[in-house]
N, C-alpha and C positions, 0 to 999 in steps of 0.2 A: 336568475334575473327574470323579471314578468314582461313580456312584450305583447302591444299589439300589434300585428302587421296587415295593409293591405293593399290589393293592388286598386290602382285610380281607375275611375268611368266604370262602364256599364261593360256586358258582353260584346265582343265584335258584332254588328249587324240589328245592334238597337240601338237606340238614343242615346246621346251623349256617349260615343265608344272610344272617342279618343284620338290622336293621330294616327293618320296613314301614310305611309314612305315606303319606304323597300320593304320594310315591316311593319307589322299593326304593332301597334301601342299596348291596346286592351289583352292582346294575345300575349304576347312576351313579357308584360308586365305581372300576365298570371301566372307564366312558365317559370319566370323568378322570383316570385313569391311564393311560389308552393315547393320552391327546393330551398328558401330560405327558410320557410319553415319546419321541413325535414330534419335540415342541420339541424337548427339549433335546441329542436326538440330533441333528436338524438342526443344533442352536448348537455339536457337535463336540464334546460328552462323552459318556463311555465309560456308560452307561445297559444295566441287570440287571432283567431282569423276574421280581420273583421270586414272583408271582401263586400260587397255589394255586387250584386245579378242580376237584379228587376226592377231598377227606377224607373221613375215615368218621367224624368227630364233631368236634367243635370244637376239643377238644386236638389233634385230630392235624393239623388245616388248620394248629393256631398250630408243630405243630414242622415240617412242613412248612416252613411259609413261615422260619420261624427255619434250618433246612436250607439252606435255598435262600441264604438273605442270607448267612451265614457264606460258602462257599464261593465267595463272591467277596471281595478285599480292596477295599474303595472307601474313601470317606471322609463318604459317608451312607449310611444307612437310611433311607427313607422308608414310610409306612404310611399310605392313602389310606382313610378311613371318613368316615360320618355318623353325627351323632347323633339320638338320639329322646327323646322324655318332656318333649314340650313344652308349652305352653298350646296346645289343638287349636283354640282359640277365637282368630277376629282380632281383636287388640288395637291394631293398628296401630303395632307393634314386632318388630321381629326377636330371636328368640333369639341366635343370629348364632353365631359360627365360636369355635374353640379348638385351639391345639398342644399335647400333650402329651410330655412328656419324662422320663426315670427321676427325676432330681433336676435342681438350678438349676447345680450345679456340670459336668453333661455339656457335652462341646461342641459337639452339636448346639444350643442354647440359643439361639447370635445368628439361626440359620437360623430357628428356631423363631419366634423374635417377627418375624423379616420375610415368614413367611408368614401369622405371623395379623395383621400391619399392612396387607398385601398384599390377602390378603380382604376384609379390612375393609373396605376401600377402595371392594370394590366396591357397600357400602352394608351389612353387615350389623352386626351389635354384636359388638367387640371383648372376648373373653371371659380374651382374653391367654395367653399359656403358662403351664402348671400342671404339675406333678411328679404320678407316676402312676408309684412304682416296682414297684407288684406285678401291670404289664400284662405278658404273657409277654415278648411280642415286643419291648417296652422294657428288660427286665431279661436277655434271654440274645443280642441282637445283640452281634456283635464289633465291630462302628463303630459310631460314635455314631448314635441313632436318634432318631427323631421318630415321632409319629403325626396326621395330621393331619384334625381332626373338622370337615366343610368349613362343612357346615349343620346343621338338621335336618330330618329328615323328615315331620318330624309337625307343622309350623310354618306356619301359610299365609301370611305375611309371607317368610318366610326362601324359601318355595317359587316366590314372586310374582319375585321375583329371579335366582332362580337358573336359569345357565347355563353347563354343561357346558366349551364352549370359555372363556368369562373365568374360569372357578374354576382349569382349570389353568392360563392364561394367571398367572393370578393366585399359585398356587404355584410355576411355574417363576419368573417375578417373585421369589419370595421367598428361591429357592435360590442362584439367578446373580447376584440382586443388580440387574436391571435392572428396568426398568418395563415392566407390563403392556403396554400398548402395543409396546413393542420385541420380544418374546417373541412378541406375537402375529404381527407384520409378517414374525419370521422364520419363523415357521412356516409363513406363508404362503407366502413364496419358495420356500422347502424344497420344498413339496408342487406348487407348479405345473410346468406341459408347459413345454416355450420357447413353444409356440402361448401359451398362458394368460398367461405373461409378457409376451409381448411387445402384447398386447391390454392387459394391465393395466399396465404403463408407460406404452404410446400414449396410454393415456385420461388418465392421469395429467398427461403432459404436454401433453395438448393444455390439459387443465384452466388447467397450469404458463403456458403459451404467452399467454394472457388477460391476463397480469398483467406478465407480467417482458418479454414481447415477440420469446423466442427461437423460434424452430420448433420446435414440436412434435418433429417429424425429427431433429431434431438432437439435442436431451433424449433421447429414445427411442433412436436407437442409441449412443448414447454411455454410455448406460444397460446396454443390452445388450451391447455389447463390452467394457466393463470390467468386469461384474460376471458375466461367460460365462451368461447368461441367468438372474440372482438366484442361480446356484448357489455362487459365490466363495468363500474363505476370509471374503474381507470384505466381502462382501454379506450372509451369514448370520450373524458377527459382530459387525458394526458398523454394517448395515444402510445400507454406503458402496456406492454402485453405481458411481461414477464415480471409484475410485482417488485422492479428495481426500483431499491429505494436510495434516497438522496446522500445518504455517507452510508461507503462499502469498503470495505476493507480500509480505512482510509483513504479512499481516491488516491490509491498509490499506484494504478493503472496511467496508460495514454488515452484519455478519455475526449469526445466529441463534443460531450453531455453541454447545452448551455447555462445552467445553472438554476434553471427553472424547474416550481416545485407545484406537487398536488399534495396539500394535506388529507389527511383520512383515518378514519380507523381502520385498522385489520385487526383478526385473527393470528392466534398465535397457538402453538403445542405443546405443551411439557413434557417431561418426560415420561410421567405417569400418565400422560394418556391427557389428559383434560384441557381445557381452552381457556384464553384469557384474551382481553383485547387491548391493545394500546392504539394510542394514535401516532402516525405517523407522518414523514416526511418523504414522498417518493420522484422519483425524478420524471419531470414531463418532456416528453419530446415533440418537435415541430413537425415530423412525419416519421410514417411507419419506418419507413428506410434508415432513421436518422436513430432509433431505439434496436432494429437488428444490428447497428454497425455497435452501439453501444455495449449490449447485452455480449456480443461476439469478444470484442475488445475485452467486457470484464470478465469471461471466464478465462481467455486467454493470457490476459497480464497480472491477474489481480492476486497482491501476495498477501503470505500469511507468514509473518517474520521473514526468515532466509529466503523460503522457498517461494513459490507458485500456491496459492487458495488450491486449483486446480488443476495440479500439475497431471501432464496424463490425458486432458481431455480431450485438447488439441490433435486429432493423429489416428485417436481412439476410432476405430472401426467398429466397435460391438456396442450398441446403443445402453444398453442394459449396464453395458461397466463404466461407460461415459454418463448416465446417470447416476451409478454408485458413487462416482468421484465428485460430482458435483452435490449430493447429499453430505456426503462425510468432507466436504468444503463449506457447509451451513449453510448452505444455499437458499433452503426451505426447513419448516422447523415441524413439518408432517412427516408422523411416523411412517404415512402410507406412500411418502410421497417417490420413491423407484418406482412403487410396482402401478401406483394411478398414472405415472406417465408409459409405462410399457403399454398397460392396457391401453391408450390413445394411441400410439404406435400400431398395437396392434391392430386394434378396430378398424383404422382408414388408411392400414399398408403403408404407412410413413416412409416405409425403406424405399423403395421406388423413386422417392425425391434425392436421395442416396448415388443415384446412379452418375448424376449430373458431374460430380467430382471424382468418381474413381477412375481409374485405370486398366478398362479391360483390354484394350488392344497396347499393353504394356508400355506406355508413354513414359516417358523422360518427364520433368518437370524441374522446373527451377527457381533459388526463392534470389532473393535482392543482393545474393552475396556473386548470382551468377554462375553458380557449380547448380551440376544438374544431380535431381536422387529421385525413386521412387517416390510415386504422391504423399506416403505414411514419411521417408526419409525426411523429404521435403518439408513436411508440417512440423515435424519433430526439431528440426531444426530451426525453424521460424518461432517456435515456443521456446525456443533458449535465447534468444534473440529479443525476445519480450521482455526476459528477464533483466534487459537494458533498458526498458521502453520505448526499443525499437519496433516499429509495427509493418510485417513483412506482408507481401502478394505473392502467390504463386503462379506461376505459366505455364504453362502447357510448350512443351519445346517441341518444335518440329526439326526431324531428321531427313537434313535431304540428300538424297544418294547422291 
């Protein structure tokens, strides 16, 4: 998608700057349009800043910025302000959020009511999309435009609320069509080092590891080699880190998955060594959190006739054999692909995230049947159990003298 986005008036402390309330206008109005822009450059659209900095009066910011959006073809306009002239007094109600648009018939419109649904969301009063033909910037854009009034300034309700990062999270939401939550997760990927990634998967999985029983280790670089450290086509996309695609073993697992898909090409291996590409169908997730419980779920349930895909992996303490089983389960169709996840393991000490789920001061654990076993007992047991489509947690039992 091509947008332009910008934020309204001048800089704080020139002409034409905007309103003033508990917050300035012209400030937060740049604060959320430059993380709106982040996202949705991360999520791989063509993103126009067409910001204005140095009018010499308010008509000239509005041709200005009117300037600036025409000379790009996209297929928005966005216009990022706050409103003012509210009850100064708390009432313990939000004014709350509004989109404006030249008339009902533009077709900015559908975009319009999914950002002020979008906002809303995050608690304030839905004030809905209004027609507003005689705002400059809505009546001489060449794409269809929007203007989007986030909150107010003047509001101590609406102010009590409000933050920067969920407001855009919150309009890029309303533009792409995804949930807050998605938006926000990829922006995070976007912006981290591979260090920051691979600390923030590790935690993730070890978190992951508690529950479902695989190694931390394993989650994490399997994480990081599929998704080239969160940076991916379909890691920033679909928020897929682990290359799951959309029919696996026949979804004969207990699966989260909502049914949402990224198309794409990939890569594929022969046996002979050589490559070929097909396009594919893979599964998108609404947050990272929402693709570990998946990913975890499909090694753990997913059959291959009688048996378990990966039977084995569940329990597995030795990283190296919990990636054999997951190879010779077709998991990945690289010859290389045991020994390029060892070496990730190896590289960034992966086992360390390991520690979060074992058993060194010889702990009891117990799965949903309520008999207590060793952690490896434990998981071993919850993986026969799968074999129902039952899907187990395990706890940690305390013994009290």
């Amino acid at each position: 998608m091509r947008i332009n986005i910008h934020a309204g008036h001048n800089p704080d402390g020139m002409v034409a700057c905007g309103a003033v309330g508990l917050i300035r206008e012209s400030t937060e109005a740049r604060a959320v349009k430059d993380r709106v822009v982040v996202q949705l450059t991360a999520m791989g659209h063509t993103v126009h800043d067409c910001t204005c900095n140095n009018g010499a009066s308010q008509q000239d910011v509005l041709k200005r910025i009117v300037e600036a959006c025409n000379a790009h073809e996209v297929d928005l306009d966005v216009s990022i302000h706050f409103n003012a002239a509210a009850n100064p007094e708390p009432d313990g109600k939000t004014t709350g959020t509004e989109v404006l648009v030249y008339d009902k018939t533009s077709k900015s419109v559908p975009w319009a009511q999914q950002i002020a649904d979008s906002i809303a969301a995050l608690g304030y009063r839905n004030r809905g999309v209004k027609e507003r033909p005689g705002l400059y910037v809505l009546k001489h854009t060449k794409a269809p435009a929007l203007l989007v009034e986030c909150c107010f300034v003047d509001d101590p309700e609406d102010i009590a609320i409000y933050n920067a990062d969920r407001m855009a999270a919150a309009i890029v939401a309303g533009i792409t069509g995804q949930a807050a939550e998605t938006t926000a997760d990829a922006a995070r990927l976007a912006s981290m080092s591979q260090v920051e990634f691979v600390e923030y998967i590790g935690r993730l999985a070890a978190v992951d590891m508690q529950t479902s029983g695989i190694l931390a280790s394993v989650t994490a670089a399997q994480s990081i080699l599929e998704s080239g450290y969160g940076k991916s086509e379909l890691a920033l996309n679909a928020l897929n880190l682990g290359g799951m695609k959309a029919e696996l073993s026949g979804n004969t697992w207990a699966s989260s998955w909502d049914g949402r898909t990224y198309i794409k090409d990939t890569a594929e291996q022969r046996e002979d060594g050589s490559y070929y590409t097909i396009t594919a169908a893979f599964r998108a997730y609404q947050s990272v959190a929402a693709y570990l419980a998946d990913h975890s779920a499909y090694l753990a349930g997913a059959r291959a006739g009688d048996g378990l895909r990966y039977a084995g992996v569940v329990g597995c303490m030795d990283y190296r054999r919990a990636f054999e089983i997951i190879k010779a389960g077709a998991y990945a169709t690289s010859k290389d692909y045991v020994n390029n996840l060892c070496n990730v393991v190896d590289r960034w000490n992966l086992t360390r995230f390991d520690g979060a789920a074992q058993e060194p001061d010889g702990s009891l654990w117990a799965n949903i049947a309520g008999l207590s076993y060793t952690w490896a007992d434990a998981s071993s047991f919850g993986q026969m159990l799968s074999q129902s489509g039952m899907q187990t947690v395990l706890k940690r039992v305390k013994i009290l003298e």
